[in-house]
Every structure is written in structure tokens, then in C-alpha cells.
LOLUMRO-882443 format. One line per field, with one value per atom (N, C-alpha, C, O): x, y, z; residue in three letters; residue number from 1. Coordinates in nm, 4 decimals. Each point is the difference from the previous one (the first is absolute). Layout:
<recs>
u: c(X	...)
v: c(Y	...)
w: c(Z	...)
type: c(ALA	...)
seq: c(NUM	...)
</recs>
This chain:
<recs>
u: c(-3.5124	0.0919	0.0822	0.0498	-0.0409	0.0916	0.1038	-0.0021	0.0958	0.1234	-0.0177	0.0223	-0.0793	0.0073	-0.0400	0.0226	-0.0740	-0.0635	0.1258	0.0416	0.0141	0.1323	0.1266	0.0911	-0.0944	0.1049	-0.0083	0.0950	-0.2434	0.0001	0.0171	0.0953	-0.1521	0.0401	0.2041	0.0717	-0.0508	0.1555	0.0818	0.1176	-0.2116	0.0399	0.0196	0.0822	-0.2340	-0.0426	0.1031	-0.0956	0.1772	0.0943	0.1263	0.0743	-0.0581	0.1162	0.0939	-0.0411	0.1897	0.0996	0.0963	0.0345	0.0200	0.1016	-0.0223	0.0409	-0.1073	-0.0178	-0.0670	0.0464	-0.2037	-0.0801	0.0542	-0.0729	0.2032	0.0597	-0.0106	0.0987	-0.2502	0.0219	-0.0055	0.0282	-0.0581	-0.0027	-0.1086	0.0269	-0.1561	-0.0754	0.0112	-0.0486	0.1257	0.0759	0.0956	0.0203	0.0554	0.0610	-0.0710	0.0035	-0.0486	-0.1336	-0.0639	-0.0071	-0.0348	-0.0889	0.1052	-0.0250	0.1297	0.1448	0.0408	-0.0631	0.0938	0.0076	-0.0942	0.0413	-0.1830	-0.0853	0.0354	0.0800	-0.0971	-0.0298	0.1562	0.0031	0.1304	0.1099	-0.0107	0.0893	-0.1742	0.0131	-0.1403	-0.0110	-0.0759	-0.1060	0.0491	-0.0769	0.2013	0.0561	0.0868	-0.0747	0.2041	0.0640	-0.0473	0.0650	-0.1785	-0.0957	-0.0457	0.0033	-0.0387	-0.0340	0.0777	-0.0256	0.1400	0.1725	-0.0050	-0.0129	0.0130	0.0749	-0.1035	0.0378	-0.1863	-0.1311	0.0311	0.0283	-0.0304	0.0260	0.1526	-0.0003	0.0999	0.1168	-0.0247	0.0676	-0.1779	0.0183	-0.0971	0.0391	-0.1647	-0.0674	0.0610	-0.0223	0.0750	0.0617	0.1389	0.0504	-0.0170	0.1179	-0.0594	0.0470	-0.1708	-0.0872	-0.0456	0.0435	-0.1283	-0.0363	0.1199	-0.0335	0.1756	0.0288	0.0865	0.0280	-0.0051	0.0234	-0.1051	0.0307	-0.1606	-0.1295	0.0374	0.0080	0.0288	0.0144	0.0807	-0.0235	0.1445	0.1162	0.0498	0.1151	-0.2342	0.0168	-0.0359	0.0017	-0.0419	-0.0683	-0.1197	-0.0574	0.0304	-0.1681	-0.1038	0.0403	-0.1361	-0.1129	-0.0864	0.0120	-0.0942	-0.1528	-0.0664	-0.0169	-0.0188	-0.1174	-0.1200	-0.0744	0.0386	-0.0914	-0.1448	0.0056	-0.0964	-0.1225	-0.0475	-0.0882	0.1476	0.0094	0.0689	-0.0493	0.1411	0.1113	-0.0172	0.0661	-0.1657	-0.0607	-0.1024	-0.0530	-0.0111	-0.1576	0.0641	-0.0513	0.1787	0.0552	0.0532	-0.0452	0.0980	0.0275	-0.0901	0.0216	-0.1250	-0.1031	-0.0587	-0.0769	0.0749	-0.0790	0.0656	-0.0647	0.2317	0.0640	0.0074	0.0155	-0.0388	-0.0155	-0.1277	0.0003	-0.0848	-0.1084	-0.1153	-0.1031	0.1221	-0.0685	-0.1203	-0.0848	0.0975	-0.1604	-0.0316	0.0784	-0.2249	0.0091	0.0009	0.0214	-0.0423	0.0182	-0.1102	0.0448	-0.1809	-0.1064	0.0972	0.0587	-0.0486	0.0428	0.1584	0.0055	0.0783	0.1127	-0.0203	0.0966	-0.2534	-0.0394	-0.0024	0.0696	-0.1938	-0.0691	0.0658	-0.0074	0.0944	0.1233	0.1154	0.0709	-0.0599	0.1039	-0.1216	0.0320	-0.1287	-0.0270	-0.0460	-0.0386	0.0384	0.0243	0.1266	0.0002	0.1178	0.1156	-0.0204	0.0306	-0.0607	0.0132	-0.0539	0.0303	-0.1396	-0.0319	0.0482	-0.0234	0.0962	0.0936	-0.0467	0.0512	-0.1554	-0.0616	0.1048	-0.0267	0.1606	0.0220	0.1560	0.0835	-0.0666	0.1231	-0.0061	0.1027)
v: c(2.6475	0.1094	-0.0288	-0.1100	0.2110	-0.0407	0.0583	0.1129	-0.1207	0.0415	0.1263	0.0362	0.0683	0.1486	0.0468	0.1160	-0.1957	0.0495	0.0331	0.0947	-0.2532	-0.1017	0.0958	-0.0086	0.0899	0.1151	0.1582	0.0765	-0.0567	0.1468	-0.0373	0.0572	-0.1324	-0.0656	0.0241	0.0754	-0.1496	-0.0198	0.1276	0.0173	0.0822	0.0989	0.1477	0.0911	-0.1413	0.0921	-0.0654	0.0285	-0.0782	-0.0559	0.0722	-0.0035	0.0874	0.0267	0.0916	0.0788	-0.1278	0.0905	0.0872	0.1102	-0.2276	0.1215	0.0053	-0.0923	0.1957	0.0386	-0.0946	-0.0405	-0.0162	-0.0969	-0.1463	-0.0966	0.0830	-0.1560	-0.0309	0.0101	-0.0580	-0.0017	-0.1761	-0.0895	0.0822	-0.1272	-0.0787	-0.1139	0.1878	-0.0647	-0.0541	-0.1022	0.1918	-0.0978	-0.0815	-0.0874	0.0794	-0.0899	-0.1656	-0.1186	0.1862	-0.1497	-0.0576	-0.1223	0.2034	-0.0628	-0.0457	-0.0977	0.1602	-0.0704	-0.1214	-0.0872	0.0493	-0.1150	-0.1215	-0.1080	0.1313	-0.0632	-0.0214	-0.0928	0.1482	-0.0246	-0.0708	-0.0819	0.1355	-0.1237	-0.1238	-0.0707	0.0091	-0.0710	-0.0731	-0.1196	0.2143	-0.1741	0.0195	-0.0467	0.1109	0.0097	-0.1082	-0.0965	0.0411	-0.0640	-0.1616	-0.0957	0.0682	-0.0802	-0.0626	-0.1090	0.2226	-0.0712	-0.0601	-0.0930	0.1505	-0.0668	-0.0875	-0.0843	0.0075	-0.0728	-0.1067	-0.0927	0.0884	-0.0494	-0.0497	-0.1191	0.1886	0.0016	-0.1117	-0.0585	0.0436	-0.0674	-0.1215	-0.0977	0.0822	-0.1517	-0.0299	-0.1073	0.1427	-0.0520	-0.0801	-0.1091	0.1792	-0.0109	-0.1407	-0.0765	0.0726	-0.1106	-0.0967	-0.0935	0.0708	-0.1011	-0.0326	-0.1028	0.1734	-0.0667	-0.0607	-0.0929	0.1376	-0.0557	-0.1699	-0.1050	0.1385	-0.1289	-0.1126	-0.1102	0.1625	-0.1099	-0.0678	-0.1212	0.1734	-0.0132	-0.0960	-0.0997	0.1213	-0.0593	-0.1211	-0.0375	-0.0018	-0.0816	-0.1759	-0.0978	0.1169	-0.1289	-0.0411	-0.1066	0.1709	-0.0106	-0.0309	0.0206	-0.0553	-0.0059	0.0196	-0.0334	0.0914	-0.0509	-0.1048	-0.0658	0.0395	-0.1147	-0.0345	0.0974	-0.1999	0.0406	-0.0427	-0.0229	0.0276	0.0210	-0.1885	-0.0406	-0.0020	-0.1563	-0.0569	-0.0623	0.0959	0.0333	0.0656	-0.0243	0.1166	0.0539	-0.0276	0.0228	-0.0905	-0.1206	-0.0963	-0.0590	0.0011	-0.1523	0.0825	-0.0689	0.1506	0.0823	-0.0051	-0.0361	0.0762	0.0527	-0.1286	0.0175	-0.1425	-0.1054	-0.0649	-0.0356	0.0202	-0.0482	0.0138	-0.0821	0.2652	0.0740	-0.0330	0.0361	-0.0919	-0.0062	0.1232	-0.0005	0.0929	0.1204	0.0290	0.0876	-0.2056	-0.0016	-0.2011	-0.0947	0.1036	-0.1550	-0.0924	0.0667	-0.1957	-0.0911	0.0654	0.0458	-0.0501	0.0924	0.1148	-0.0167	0.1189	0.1360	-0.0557	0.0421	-0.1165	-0.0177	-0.1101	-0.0191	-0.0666	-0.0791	0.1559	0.0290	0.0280	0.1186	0.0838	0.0293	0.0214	0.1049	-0.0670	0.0654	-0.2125	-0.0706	-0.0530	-0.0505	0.0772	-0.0537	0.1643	0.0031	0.1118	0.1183	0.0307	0.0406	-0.0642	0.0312	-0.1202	0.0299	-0.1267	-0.0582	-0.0113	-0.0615	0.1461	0.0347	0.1419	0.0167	0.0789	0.0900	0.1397	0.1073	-0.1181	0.0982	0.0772	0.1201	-0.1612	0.0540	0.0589	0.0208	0.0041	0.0636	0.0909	0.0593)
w: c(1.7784	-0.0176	-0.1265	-0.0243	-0.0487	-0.1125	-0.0530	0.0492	-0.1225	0.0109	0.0404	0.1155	-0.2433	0.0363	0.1493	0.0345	0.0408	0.1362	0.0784	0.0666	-0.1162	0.0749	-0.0033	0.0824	-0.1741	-0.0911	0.0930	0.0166	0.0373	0.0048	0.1249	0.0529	0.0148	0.1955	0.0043	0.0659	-0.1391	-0.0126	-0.0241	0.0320	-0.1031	-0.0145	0.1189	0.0107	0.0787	0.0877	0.0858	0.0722	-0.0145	0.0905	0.0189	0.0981	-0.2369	-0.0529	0.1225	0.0852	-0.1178	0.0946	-0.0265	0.0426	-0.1675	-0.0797	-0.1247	-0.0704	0.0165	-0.1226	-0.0769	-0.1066	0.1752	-0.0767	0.0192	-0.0225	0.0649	0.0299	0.1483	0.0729	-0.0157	0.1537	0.0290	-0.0797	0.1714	0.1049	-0.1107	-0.0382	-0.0110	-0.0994	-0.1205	-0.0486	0.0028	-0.1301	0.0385	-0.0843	0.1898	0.0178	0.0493	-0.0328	0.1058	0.0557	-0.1567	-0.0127	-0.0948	-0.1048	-0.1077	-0.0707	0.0592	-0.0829	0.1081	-0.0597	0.1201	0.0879	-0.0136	-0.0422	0.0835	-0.0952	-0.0819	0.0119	-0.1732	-0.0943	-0.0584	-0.0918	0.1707	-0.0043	0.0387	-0.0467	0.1232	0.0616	-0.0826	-0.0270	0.0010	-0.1069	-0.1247	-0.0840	0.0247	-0.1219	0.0490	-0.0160	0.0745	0.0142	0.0662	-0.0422	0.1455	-0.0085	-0.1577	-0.0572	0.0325	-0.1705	-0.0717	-0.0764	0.1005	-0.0967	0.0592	-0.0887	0.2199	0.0274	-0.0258	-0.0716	0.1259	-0.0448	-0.1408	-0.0125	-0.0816	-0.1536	-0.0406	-0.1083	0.1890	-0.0184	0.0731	-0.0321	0.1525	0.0552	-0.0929	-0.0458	-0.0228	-0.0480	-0.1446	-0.0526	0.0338	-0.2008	0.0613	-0.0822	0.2201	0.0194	0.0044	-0.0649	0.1387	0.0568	-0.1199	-0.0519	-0.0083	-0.1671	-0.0933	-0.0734	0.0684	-0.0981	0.0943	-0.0579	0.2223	-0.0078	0.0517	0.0454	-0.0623	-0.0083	-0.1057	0.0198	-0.1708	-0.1220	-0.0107	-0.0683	0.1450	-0.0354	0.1344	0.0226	0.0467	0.1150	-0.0331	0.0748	-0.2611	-0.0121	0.0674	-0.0221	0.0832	0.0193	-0.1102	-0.1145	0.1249	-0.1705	0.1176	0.1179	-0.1774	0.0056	0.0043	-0.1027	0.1852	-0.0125	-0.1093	-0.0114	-0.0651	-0.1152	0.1333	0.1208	-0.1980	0.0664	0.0519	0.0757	-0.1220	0.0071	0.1438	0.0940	-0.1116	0.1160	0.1238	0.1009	-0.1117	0.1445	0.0244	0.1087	-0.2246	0.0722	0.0349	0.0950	-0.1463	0.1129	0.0994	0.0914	-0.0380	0.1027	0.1068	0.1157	-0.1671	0.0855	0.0271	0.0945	-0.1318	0.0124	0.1242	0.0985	-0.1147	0.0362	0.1598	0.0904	-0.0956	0.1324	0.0985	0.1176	-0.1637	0.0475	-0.0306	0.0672	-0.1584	-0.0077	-0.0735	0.0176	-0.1291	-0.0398	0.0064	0.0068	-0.0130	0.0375	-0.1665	-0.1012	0.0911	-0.0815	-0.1254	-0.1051	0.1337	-0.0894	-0.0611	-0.1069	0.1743	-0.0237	-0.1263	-0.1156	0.1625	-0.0689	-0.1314	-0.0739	0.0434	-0.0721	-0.1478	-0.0974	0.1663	-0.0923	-0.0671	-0.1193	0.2279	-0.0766	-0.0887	-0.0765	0.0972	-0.0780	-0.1533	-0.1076	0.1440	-0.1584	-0.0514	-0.1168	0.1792	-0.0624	-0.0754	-0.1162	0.1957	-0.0737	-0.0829	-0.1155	0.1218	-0.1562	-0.1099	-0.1022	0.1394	-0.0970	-0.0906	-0.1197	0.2099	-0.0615	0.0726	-0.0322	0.1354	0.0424	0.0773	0.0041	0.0708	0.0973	-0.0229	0.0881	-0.2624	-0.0343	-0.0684	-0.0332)
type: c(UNK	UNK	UNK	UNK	UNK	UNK	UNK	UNK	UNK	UNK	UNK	UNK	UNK	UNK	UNK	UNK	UNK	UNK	UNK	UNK	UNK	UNK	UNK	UNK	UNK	UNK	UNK	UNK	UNK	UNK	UNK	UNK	UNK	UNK	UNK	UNK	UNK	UNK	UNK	UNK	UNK	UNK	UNK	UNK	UNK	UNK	UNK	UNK	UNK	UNK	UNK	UNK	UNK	UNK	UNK	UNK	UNK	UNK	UNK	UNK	UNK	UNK	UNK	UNK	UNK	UNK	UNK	UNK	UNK	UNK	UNK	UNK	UNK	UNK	UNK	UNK	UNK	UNK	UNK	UNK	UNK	UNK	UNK	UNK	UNK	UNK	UNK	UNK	UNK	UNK	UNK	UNK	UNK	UNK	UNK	UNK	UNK	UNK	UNK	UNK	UNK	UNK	UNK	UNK	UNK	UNK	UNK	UNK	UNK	UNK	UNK	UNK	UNK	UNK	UNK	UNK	UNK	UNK	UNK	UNK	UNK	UNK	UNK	UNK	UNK	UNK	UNK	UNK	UNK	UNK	UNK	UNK	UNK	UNK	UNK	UNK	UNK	UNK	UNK	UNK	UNK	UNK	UNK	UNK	UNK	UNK	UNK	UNK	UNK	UNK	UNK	UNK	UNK	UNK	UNK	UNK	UNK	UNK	UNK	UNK	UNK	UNK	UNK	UNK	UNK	UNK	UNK	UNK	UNK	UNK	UNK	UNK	UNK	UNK	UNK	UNK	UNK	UNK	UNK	UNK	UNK	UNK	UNK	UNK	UNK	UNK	UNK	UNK	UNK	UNK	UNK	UNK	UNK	UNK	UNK	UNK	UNK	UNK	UNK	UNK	UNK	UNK	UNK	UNK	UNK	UNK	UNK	UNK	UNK	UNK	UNK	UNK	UNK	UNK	UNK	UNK	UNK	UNK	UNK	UNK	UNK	UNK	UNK	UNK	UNK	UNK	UNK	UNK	UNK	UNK	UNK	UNK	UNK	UNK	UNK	UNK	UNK	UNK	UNK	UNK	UNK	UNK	UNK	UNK	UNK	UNK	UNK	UNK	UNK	UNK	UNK	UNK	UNK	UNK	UNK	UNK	UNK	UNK	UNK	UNK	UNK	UNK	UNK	UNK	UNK	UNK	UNK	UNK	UNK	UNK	UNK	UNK	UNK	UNK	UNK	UNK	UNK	UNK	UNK	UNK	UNK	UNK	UNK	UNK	UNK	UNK	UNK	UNK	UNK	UNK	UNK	UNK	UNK	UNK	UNK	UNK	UNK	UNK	UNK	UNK	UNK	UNK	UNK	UNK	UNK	UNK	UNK	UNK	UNK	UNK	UNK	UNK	UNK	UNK	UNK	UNK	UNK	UNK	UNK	UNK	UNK	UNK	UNK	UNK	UNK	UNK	UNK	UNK	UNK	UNK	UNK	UNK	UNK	UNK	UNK	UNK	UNK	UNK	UNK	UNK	UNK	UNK	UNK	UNK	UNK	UNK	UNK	UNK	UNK	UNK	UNK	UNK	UNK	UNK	UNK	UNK	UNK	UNK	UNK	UNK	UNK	UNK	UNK	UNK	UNK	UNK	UNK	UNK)
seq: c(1	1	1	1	2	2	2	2	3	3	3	3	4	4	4	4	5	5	5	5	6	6	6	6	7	7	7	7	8	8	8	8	9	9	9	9	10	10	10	10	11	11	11	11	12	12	12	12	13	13	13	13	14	14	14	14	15	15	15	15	16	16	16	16	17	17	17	17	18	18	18	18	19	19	19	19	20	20	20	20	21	21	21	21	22	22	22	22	23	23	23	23	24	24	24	24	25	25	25	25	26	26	26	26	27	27	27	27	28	28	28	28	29	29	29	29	30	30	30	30	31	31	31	31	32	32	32	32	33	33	33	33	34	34	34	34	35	35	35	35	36	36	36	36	37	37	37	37	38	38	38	38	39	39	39	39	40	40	40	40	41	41	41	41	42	42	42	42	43	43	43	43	44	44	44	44	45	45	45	45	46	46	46	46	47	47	47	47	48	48	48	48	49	49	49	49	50	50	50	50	51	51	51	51	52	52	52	52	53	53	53	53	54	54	54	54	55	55	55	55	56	56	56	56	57	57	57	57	58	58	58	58	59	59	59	59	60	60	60	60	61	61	61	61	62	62	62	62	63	63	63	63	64	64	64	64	65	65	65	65	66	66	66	66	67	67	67	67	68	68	68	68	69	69	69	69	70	70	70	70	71	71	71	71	72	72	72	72	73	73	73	73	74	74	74	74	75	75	75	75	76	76	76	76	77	77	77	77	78	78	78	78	79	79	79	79	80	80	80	80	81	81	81	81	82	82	82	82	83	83	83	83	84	84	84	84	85	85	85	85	86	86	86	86	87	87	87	87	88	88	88	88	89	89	89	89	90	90	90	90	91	91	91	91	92	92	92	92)
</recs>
């Protein structure tokens, strides 16, 4: 269904003078994923700038193969191979 369908439904509802129960139901909606979005749009942009500003870094790729070694997650082979990849420059 798409808007215009969404428009003439809203329309056929009508009570007083084209402003019925249907436009009110589809303005309600459309307030409500308009203001969802603001607020969506404002935690997102807070959360990014204090990721930024929490001193956090990144991990370099070195740093999450001793990670991962450390964890038990890949074995001694697997963490031999990939450590003479990054040194050779493959893995930046």
C-alpha cells in the first residue's frame, strides 16, 4: 500500500469537512516515526561523539591476534601464520 492509497483510505473516513478520525490516526503515525527519528538521530550523534571522547583506541590488528590467542580462540598454528602475515605488512 502506498502513500496515495494510505491518503484516499484516510480520506474516505472523513467527519468534519475532510478532517476525520483518518487523518487523525495517519498524522499520529507519521508524528510519532518523525519524532522516533529525532530522538534515534540525537542518541546516535551522543553515543558517537562520547565513544570519541571516552579514550578508547582501537585495537591494531596485532593486538587482537594476542587477544585472541590469549583467549584460547585460535590455536598455536593459526596464531604462528597470521603473526608472520602481519609481519609481513599484510594485515594493515
Amino acid at each position: 500500500m502506498n502513500l496515495a492509497q494510505i491518503a484516499l483510505l484516510a480520506d474516505t473516513w472523513g467527519m468534519h469537512d475532510g478532517f476525520g478520525a483518518g487523518w487523525m490516526i495517519l498524522m499520529m503515525v507519521l508524528m510519532v516515526l518523525f519524532w522516533g527519528t529525532v530522538v534515534f538521530g540525537i542518541v546516535w550523534l551522543v553515543r558517537g561523539a562520547f565513544e570519541g571522547f571516552s579514550g578508547r583506541r582501537r585495537e591494531s590488528p596485532a593486538e587482537i591476534l594476542e587477544r585472541r590467542f590469549a583467549e584460547g580462540a585460535i590455536s598455536v598454528e593459526d596464531y604462528t601464520a597470521r603473526r608472520e602475515v602481519l609481519a609481513r605488512g599484510g594485515g594493515q
